[in-house]
MARBA-826803 format. One record per residue (C-alpha): residue in one letter; x, z negated, y negated. Coordinates in steps of 0.05 Angstrom, whole numbers, padded with zeros to 5 digits, always signed. Example, Ala and Ser with C-alpha at 12.3 -4.5 7.8 and 13.67 -1.06 7.14 Angstrom:
BEGIN
a+00246-00156+00090/s+00273-00143+00021/
This chain:
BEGIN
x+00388-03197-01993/x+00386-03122-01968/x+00328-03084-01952/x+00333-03094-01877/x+00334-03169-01883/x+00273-03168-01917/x+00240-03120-01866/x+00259-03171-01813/x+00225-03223-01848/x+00168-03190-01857/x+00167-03169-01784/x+00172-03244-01764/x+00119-03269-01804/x+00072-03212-01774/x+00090-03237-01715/x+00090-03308-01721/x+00010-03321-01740/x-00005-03401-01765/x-00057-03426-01724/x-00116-03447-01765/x-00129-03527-01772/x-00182-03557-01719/x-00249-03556-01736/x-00236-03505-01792/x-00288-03448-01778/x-00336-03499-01756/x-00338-03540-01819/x-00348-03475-01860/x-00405-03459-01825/x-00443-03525-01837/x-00417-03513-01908/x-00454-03457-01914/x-00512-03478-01877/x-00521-03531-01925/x-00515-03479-01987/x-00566-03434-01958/x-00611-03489-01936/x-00611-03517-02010/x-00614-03435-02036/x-00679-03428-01999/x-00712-03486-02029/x-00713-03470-02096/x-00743-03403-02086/x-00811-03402-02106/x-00866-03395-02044/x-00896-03339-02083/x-00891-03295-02144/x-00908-03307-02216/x-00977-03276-02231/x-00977-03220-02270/x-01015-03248-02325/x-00956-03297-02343/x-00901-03241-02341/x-00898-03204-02408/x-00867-03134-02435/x-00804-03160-02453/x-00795-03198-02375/x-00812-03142-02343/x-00761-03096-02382/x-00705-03137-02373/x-00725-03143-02299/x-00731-03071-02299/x-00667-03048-02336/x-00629-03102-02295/x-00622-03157-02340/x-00608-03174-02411/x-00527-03156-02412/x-00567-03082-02395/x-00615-03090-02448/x-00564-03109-02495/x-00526-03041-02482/x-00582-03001-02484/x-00597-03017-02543/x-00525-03020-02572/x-00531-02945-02552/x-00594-02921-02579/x-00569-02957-02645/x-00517-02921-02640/x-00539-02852-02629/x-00596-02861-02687/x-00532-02879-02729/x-00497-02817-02700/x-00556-02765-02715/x-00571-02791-02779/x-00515-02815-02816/x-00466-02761-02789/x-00486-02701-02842/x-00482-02751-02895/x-00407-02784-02868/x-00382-02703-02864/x-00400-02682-02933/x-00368-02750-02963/x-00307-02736-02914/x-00310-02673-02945/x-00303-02684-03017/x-00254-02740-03009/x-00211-02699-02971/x-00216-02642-03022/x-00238-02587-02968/x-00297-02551-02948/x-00337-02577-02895/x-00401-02543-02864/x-00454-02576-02833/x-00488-02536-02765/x-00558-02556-02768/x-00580-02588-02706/x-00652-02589-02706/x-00681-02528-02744/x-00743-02530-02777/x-00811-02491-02755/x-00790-02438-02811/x-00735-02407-02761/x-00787-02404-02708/x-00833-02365-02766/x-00779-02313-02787/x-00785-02278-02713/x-00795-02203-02731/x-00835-02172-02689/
């Protein structure tokens, strides 16, 4: 099969459209009808009172939902790890290794804001 003869297919069966079966579009409609009829009733007629909604509802409803929550807090866990455990993983990399390593110090103490000369 060469290239052309597959470009004249392809041409033919742009051309040549199937018709849809009878009654098609019309029985999808009703379809859906009947999903959004049944959607609609088991909405509640009016919001939960605030009373009943607690911190944890309204964070998740906030943040988007609990796969959200979950992440966020995956991340925060892992930053804390990050900033705290990283000086301690570099100096063990360091003396395993058998090299030098220095550590920058991120958050300087209130002693490098005393030392300002004048």
């Amino acid at each position: 099969m060469t290239k052309d003869t597959v470009e004249d297919l392809f041409a033919a069966a742009r051309v040549a459209v199937p018709a849809s079966p009878l009654g098609l579009s019309e029985r999808v409609l009703a379809d859906a009808l009947a999903h959004q009829a049944e959607a609609a009733s088991r909405v509640p007629l009016r919001a939960p009172s605030p009373a009943r909604v607690g911190l944890w509802d309204w964070l998740r409803a906030g943040l988007g939902g609990g796969g959200a929550m979950a992440g966020m807090v995956a991340a925060t866990l892992g930053g804390f790890y990050i900033g705290f455990a990283a000086p301690v993983e570099t100096a063990f990399l360091g003396a395993a290794l058998g090299i030098e390593m220095t550590e920058i110090e991120m958050m300087p103490g209130l002693d490098a804001l005393l030392d300002e000369v004048p």
